[in-house]
Every structure is written in structure tokens, then in C-alpha cells.
C-alpha atoms as a printed R data frame, in Angstrom:
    type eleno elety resid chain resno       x       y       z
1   ATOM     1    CA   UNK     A     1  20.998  -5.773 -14.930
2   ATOM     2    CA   UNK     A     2  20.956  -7.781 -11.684
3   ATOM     3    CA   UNK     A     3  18.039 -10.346 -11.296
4   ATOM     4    CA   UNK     A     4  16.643 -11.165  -7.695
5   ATOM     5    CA   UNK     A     5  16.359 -15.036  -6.988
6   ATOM     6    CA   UNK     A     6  12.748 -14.280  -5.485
7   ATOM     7    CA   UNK     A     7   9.880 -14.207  -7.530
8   ATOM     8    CA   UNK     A     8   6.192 -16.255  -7.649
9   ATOM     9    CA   UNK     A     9   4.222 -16.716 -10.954
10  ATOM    10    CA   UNK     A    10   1.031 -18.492 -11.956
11  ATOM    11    CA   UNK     A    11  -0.095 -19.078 -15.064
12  ATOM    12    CA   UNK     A    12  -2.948 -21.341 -16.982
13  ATOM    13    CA   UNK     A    13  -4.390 -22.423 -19.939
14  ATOM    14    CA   UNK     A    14  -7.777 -24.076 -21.103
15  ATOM    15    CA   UNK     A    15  -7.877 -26.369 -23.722
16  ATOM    16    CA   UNK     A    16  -9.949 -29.305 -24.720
17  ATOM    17    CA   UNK     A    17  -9.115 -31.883 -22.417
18  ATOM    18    CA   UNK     A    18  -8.890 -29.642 -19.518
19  ATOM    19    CA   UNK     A    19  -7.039 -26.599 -17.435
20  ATOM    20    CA   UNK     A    20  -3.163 -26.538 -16.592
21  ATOM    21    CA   UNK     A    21  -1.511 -24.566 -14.427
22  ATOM    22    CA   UNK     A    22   1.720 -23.664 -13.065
23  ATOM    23    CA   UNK     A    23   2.756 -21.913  -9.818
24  ATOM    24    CA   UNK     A    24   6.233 -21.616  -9.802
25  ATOM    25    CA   UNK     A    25   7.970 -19.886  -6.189
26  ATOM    26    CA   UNK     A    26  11.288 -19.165  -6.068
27  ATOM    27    CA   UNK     A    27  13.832 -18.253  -3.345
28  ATOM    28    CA   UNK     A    28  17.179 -17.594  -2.445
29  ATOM    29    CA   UNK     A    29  19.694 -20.105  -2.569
30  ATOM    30    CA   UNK     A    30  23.231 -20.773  -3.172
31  ATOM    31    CA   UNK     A    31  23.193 -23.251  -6.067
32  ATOM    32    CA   UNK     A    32  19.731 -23.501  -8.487
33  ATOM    33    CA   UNK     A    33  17.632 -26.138  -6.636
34  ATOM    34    CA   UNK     A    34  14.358 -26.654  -8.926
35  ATOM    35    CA   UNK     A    35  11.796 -29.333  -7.376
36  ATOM    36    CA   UNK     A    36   8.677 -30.407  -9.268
37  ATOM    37    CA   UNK     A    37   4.983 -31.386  -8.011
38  ATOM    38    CA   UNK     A    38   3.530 -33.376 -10.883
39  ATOM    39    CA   UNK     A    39  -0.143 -34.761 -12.056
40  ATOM    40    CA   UNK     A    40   0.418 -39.173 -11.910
41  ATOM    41    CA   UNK     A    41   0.377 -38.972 -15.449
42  ATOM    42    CA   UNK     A    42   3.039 -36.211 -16.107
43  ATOM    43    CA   UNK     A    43   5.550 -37.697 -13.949
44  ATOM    44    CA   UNK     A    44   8.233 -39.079 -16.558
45  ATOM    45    CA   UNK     A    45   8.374 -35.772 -18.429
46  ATOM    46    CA   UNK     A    46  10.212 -34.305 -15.485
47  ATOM    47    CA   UNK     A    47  13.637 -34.345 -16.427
48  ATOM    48    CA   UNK     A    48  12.181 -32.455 -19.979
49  ATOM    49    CA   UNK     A    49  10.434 -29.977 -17.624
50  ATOM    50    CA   UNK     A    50  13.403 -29.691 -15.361
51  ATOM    51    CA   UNK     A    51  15.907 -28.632 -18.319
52  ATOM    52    CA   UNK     A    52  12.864 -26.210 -19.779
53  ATOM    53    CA   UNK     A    53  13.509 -24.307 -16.277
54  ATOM    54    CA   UNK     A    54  16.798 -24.482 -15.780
55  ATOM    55    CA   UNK     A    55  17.930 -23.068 -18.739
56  ATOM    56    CA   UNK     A    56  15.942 -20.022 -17.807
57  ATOM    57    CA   UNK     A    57  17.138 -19.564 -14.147
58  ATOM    58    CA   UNK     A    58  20.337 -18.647 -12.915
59  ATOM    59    CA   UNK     A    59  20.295 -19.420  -8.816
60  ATOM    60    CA   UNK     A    60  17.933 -20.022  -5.920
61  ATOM    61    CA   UNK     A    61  15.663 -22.678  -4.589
62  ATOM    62    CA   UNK     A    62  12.669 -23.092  -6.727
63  ATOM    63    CA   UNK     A    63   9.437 -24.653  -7.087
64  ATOM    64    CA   UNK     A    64   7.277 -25.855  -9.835
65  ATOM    65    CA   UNK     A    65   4.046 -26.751  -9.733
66  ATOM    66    CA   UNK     A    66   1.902 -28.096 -11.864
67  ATOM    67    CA   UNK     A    67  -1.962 -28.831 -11.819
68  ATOM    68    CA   UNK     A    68  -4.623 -30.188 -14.255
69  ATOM    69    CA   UNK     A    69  -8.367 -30.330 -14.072
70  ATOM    70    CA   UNK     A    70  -9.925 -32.102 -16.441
71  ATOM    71    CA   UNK     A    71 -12.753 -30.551 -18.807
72  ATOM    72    CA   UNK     A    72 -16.838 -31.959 -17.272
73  ATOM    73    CA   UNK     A    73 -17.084 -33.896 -20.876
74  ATOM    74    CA   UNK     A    74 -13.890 -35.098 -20.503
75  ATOM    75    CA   UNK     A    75 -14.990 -36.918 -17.636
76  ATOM    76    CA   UNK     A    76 -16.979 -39.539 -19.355
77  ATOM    77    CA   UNK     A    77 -18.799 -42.347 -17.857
78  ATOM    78    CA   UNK     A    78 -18.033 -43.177 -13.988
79  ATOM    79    CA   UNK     A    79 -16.154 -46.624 -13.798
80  ATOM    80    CA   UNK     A    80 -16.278 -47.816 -10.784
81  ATOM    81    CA   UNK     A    81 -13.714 -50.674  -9.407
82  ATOM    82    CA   UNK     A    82 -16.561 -53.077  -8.249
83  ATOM    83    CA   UNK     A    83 -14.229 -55.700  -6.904
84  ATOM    84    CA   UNK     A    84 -11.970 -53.266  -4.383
85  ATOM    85    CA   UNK     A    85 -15.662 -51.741  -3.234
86  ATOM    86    CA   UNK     A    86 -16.598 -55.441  -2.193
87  ATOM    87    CA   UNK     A    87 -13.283 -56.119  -0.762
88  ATOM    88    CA   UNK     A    88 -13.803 -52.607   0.764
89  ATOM    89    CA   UNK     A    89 -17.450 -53.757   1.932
90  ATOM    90    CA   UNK     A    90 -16.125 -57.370   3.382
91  ATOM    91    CA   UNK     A    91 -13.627 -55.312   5.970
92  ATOM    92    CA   UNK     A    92 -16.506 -52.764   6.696
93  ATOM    93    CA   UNK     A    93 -18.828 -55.816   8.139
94  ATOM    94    CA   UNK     A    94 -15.785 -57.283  10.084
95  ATOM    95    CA   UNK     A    95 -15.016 -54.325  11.761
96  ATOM    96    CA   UNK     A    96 -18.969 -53.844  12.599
97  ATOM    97    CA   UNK     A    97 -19.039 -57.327  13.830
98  ATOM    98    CA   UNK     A    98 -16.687 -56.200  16.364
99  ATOM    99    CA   UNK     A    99 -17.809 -52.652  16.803
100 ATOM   100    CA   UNK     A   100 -21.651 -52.649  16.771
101 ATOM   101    CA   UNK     A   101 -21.556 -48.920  18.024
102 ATOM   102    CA   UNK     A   102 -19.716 -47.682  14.965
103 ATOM   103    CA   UNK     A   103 -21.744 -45.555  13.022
104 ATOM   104    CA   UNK     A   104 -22.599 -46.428   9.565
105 ATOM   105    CA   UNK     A   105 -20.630 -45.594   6.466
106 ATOM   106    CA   UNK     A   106 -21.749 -43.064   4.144
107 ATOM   107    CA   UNK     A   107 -20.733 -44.876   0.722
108 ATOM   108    CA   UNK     A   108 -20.019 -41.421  -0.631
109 ATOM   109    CA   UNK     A   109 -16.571 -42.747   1.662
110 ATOM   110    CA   UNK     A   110 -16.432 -45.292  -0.375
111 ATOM   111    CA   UNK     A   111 -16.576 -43.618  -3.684
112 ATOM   112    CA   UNK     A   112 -13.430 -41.054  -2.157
113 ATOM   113    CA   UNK     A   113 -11.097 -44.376  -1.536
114 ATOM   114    CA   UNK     A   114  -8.060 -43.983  -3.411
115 ATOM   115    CA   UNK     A   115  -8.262 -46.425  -6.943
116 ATOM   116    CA   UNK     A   116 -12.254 -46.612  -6.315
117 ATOM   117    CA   UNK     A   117 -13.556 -44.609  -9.389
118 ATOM   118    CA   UNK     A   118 -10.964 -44.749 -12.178
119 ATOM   119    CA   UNK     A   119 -10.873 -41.832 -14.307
120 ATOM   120    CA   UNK     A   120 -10.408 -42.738 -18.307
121 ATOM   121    CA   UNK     A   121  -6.807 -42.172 -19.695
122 ATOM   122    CA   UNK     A   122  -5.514 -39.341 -21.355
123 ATOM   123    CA   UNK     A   123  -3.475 -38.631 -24.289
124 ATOM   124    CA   UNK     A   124  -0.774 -37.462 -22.547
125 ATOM   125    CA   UNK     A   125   1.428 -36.303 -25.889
126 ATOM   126    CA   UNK     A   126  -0.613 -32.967 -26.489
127 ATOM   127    CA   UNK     A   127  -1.163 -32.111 -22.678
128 ATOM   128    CA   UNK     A   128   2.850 -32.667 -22.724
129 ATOM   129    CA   UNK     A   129   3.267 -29.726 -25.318
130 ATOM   130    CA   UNK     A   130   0.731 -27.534 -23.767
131 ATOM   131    CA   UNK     A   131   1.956 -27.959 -20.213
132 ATOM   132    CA   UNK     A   132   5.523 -27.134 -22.085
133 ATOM   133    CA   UNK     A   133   4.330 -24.111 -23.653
134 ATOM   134    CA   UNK     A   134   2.790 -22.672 -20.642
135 ATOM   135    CA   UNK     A   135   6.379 -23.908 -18.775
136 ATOM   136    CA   UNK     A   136   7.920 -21.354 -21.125
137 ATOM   137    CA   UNK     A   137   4.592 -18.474 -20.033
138 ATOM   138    CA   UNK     A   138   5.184 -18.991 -16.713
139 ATOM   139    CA   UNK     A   139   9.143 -19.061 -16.401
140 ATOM   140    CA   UNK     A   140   9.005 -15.546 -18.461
141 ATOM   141    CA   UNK     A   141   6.527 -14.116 -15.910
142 ATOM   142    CA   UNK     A   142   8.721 -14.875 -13.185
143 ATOM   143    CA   UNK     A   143  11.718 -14.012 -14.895
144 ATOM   144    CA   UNK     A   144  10.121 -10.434 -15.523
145 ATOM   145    CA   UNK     A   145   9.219  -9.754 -11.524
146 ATOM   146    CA   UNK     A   146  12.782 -10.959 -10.557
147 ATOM   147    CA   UNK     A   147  14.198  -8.902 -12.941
148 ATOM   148    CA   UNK     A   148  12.446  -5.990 -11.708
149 ATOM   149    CA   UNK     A   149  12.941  -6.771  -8.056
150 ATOM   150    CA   UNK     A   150  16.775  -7.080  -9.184
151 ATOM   151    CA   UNK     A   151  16.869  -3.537 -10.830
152 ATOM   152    CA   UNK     A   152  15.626  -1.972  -7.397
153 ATOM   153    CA   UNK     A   153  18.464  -3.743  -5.617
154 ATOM   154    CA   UNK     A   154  20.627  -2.774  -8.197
155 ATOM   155    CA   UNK     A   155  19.068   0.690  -7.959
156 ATOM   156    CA   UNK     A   156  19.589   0.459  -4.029
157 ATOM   157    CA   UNK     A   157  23.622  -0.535  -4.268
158 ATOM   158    CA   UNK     A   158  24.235   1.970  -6.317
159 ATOM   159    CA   UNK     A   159  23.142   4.573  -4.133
160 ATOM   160    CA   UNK     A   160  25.070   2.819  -0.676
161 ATOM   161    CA   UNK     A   161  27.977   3.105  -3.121
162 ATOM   162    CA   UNK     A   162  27.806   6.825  -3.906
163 ATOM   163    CA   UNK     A   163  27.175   6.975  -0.069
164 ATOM   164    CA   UNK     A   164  30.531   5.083   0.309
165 ATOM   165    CA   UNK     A   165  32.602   7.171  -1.885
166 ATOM   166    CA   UNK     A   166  31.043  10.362  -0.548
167 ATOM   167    CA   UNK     A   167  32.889   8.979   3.185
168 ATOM   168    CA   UNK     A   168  35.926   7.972   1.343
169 ATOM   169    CA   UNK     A   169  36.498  11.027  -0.127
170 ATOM   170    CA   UNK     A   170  35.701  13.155   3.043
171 ATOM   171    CA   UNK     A   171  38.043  11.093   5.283
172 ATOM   172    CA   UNK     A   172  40.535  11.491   2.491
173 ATOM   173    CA   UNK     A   173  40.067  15.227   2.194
174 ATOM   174    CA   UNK     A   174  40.564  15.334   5.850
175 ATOM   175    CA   UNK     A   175  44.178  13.165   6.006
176 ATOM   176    CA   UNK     A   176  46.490  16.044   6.308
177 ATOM   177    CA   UNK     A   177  44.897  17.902   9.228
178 ATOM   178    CA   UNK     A   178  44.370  14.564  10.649
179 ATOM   179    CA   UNK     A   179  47.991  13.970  10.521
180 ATOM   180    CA   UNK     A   180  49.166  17.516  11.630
181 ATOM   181    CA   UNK     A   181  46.877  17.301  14.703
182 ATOM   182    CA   UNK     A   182  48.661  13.511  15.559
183 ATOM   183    CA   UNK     A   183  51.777  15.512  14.690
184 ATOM   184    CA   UNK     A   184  51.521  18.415  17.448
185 ATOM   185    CA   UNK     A   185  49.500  16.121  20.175
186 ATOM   186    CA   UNK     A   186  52.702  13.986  19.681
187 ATOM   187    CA   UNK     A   187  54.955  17.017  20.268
188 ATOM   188    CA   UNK     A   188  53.204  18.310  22.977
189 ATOM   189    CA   UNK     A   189  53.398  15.282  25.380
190 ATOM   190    CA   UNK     A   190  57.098  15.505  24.493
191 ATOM   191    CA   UNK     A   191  56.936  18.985  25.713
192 ATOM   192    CA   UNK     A   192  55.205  18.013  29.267
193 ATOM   193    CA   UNK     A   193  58.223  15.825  29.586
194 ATOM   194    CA   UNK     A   194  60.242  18.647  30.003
195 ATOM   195    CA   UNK     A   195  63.084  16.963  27.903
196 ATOM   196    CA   UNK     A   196  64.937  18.195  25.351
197 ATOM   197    CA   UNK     A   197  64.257  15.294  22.737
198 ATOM   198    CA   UNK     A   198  67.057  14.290  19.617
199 ATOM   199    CA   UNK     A   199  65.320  16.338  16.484
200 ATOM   200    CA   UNK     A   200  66.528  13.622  14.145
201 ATOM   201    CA   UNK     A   201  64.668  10.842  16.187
202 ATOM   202    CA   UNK     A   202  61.880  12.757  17.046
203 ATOM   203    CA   UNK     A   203  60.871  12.990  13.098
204 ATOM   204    CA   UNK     A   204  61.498   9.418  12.836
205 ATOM   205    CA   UNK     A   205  59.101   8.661  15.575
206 ATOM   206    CA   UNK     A   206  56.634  11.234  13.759
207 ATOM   207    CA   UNK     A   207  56.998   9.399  10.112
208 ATOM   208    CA   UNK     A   208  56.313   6.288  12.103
209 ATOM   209    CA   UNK     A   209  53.341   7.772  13.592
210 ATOM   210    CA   UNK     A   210  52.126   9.019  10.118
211 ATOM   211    CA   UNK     A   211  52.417   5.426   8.562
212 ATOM   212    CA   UNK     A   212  50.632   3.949  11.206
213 ATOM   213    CA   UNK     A   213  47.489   6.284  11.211
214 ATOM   214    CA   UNK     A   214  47.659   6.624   7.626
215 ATOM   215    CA   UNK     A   215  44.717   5.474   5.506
216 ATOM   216    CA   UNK     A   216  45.652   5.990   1.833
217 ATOM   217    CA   UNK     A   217  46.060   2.376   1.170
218 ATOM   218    CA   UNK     A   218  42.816   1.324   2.486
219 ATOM   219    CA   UNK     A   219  40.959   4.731   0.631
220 ATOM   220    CA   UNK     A   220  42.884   3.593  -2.833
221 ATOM   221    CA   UNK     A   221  41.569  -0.241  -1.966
222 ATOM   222    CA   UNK     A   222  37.918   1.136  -0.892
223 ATOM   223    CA   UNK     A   223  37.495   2.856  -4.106
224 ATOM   224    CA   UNK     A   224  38.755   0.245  -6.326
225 ATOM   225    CA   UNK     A   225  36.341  -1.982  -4.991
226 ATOM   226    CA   UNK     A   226  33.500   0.283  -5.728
227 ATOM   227    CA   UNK     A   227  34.382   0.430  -9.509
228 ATOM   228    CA   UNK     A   228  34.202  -3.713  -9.018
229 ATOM   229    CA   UNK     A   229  31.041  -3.372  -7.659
230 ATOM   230    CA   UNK     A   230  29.812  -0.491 -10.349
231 ATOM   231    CA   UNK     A   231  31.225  -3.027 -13.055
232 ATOM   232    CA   UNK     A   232  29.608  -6.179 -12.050
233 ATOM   233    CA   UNK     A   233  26.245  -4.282 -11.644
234 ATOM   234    CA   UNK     A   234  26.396  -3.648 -15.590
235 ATOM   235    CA   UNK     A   235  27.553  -7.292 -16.469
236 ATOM   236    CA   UNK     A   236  24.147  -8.012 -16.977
237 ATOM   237    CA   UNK     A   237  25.586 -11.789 -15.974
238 ATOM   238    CA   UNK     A   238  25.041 -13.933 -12.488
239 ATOM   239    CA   UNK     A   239  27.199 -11.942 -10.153
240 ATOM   240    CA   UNK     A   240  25.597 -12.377  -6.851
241 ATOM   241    CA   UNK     A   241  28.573 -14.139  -5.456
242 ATOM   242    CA   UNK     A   242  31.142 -11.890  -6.529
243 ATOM   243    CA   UNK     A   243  29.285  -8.700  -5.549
244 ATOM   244    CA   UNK     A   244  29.154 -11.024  -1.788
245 ATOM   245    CA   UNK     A   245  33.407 -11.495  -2.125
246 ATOM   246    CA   UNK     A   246  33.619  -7.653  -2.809
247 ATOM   247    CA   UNK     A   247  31.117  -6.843   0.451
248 ATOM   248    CA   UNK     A   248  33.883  -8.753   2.565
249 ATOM   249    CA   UNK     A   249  36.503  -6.991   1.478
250 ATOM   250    CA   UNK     A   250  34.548  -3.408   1.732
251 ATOM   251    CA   UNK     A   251  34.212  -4.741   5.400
252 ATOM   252    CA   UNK     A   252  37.947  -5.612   5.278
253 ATOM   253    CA   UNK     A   253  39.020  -1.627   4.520
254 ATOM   254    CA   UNK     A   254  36.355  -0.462   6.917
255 ATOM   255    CA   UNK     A   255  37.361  -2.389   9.856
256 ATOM   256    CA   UNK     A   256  41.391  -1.389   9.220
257 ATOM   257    CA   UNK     A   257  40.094   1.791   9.104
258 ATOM   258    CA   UNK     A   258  38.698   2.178  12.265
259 ATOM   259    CA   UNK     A   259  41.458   0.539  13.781
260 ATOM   260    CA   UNK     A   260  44.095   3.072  12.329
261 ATOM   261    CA   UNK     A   261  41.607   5.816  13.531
262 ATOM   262    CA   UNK     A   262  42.992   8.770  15.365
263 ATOM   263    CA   UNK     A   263  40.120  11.201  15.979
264 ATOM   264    CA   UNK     A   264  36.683  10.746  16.481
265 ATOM   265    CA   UNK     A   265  35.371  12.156  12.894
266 ATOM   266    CA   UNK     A   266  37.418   9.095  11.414
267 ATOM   267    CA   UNK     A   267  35.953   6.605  13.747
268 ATOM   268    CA   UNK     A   268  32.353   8.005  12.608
269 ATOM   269    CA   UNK     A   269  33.266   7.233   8.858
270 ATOM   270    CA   UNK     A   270  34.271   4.151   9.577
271 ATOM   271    CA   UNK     A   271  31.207   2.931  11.176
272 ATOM   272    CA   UNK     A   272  28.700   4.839   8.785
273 ATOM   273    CA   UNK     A   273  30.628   2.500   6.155
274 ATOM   274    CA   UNK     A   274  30.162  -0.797   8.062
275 ATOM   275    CA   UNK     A   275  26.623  -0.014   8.030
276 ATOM   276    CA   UNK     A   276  26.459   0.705   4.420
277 ATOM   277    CA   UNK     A   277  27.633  -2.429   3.820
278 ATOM   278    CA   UNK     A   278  26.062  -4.727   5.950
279 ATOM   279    CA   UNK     A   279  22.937  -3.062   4.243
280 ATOM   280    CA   UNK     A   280  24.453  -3.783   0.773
281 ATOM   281    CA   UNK     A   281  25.455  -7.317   1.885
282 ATOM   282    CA   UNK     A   282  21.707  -8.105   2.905
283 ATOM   283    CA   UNK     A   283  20.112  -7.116  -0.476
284 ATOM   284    CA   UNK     A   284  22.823  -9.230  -2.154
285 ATOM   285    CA   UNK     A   285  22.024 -12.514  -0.402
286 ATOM   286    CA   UNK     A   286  18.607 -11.825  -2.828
287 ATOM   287    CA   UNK     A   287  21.170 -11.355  -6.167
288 ATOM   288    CA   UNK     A   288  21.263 -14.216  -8.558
């Protein structure tokens, strides 16, 4: 089953010391790129976190966030850093001194300075473990919704490559009257030149016309590529790049097929198959 690289997931968790959450986002990319946004005191378990995820994720660009609120009684008693206020205070009256029209501060300011109120540790050990469990909670929720998103792509190849084989076929069915009516048209101009041509040459020069308009190759190539396609859809592995190789080779057969075109019908196929594919190569820039 193919897995999309998109996906979002939140999760949290209460406990006793507080609430943790995780948002993770995640987007396509060629190599797995996982960033992580950190509480101060969860910082150094990154690199734990970071192997957590990436053991769960294929490909794509993706973001982990993590957030913690601390329980009301887990607040305990303000403390506030008395000697930064007064420091704080000192600059406040020097830059009154010289602006006496400056309106004056609200020490609710004060209180919002960065280092001013200093919150009591926390045991970061157990918050560790939950945040790690709830790593695992949130990985598997976004794992689910790009594994869904990946079965409707898969869902949506499959049907561009029934479309595919549905042209192939027809163009193939087609072939022989295709070649007859290059045959006669070739005959006929032969015929307004009012020459009498060598019969030995002339079906040499009709042979070569047949191998050059001739699409067999390109049908048999077109075809085989679809079972690669079929195949790798079932792998249930990371095949997002291969399925990309086998849309440029698709594109390959279809442009050599319009270019060996000799009637209109055959031109048709070959651009309903372009567009098949370029609609097939979008969806896979999403495929893990």
C-alpha cells in the first residue's frame, strides 16, 4: 500500500505536572527532513525524539512540535528575580530623565520581561517518557491519514493505468489498417507520378515505411511498464521514486509515439496518454 508524505496530527495528554502536546505536519519532500520545536527544558532529548520519528517515516519534510502547560498547582509560589526588576527599574528612570513625556510603565511589563518570574524546575525524567509515549500516539495518527491519503492515490493510478492500457491496446488493435492505409497512400502518389516504378524496390521502400511508422516496440515497452507500475503499487515498500523513473519513461513511449504517428486517431492516443501521465506524475510527487 502506498503512503502519502502529507499528513497533520495532534495529539495530548494530561498528567500531573501538566498537558503535552504534539502537532506534527508533514509534507512532501525528497529525502525525510524532520525539524523539532521544543519546551527549554526538553531540548537535549531531541536526538531521542528525532530517532522515535524517523523510524516511523519513510520521506517528506516534517515537523514536530511539541508544547507543555503546566498544571495551576504545579505552579507554586511566584519567585520573582528582584535584582533584574531593579536593574530593570534603574534603566526605566534614565530613560524618563530624558523622556519626561513617556508614559508610565505598567509593571505588569515588568512581570512579562523574559527571566523576571522564574518558574520552579521540573522533573524532567517522567515528562521525558510521557512526551515519548504520546511521540509514538501521535506518529501512528499521522501514519494512519497518510496511509489513507496514499491508498486513494494508489486507488487513482490504478485507474490512469487501466486508462493507459485501454489506449495501448486500441492503437495496437488498429496497427494493421494503419499500415495498409500508409501502404496504398504510398502507392497512390507513385501512381500520380505516372511512372512505372521497379516492384522489387517499391516493397523495399514500403517495409521501410512500415518500420518507421510502426509502434510495436513502444506498445510492448508501454505495457511492461504498467506491470512495473502495478507491481510497485503492491510492494507495500517506499516506491515513490521509482513509480517517478517509470512516469518518465511512460512519457518516453508516448512522445515516440506521436512522433511515429501516421493518422490522426494515433496522434489522439498519444496525447490522451501524455495527459494520463502527467496526471499520474502529479499524485506521485505526494508518494513516499
Amino acid at each position: 500500500m502506498l503512503h502519502s508524505m502529507t499528513g497533520f496530527a495532534r495529539e495530548s495528554a494530561e498528567s500531573g505536572i501538566g498537558t503535552l502536546t504534539w502537532e506534527i505536519r508533514a509534507v512532501n519532500h525528497r529525502y525525510l527532513d524532520v525539524q523539532f520545536k521544543l519546551p527549554e527544558d526538553l531540548r537535549p532529548k531531541e536526538q531521542a525524539f528525532r530517532q522515535q520519528a524517523s523510524s516511523s517515516l519513510g520521506r517528506g519534510k516534517v515537523e514536530c512540535a511539541l508544547y507543555f502547560r503546566r498544571a495551576a498547582h504545579q505552579g507554586g509560589e511566584m519567585q520573582v528575580d528582584t535584582e533584574l526588576v531593579e536593574l530593570i527599574g534603574h534603566r526605566i528612570s534614565d530613560l524618563t530623565a530624558k523622556l519626561p513625556n513617556v508614559a508610565a510603565v505598567n509593571p505588569i511589563e515588568i512581570l512579562r520581561w523574559p527571566g523576571v518570574i522564574q518558574q520552579p524546575e521540573v522533573d524532567v525524567e517522567p515528562l521525558v517518557a510521557e512526551a515519548s509515549a504520546l511521540l509514538d500516539k501521535t506518529l501512528a495518527a499521522i501514519g494512519k491519514m497518510r496511509s489513507s491519503e496514499g491508498q486513494r492515490i494508489g486507488e487513482m493510478l490504478e485507474s490512469r493505468c487501466a486508462d493507459i492500457d485501454s489506449i495501448a491496446k486500441s492503437v495496437r488493435a488498429r496497427m494493421p489498417e494503419v499500415l495498409d492505409a500508409a501502404r496504398a497512400k504510398q502507392k497512390e502518389r507513385l501512381a500520380n507520378l505516372d511512372v512505372e516504378a521497379d516492384p522489387a524496390r517499391l516493397e523495399v521502400e514500403l517495409a521501410l515505411l512500415a518500420t518507421k511508422i510502426d509502434v510495436d516496440e513502444e506498445l510492448d515497452r508501454l505495457e511492461s511498464h504498467l506491470v512495473e507500475i502495478r507491481s510497485a503499487l503492491k510492494s507495500g515498500k517506499p516506491v515513490g521514486r521509482r513509480l517517478d523513473f517509470l512516469m518518465q519513461e511512460l512519457n518516453r513511449e508516448a512522445n515516440t509515439l506521436g512522433s511515429k504517428s501516421a493518422d490522426t486517431e494515433t496522434t489522439r492516443a498519444a496525447v490522451d496518454l501524455k495527459v494520463l501521465i502527467e496526471q499520474m506524475r502529479e499524485q506521485i510527487q505526494n508518494v513516499e
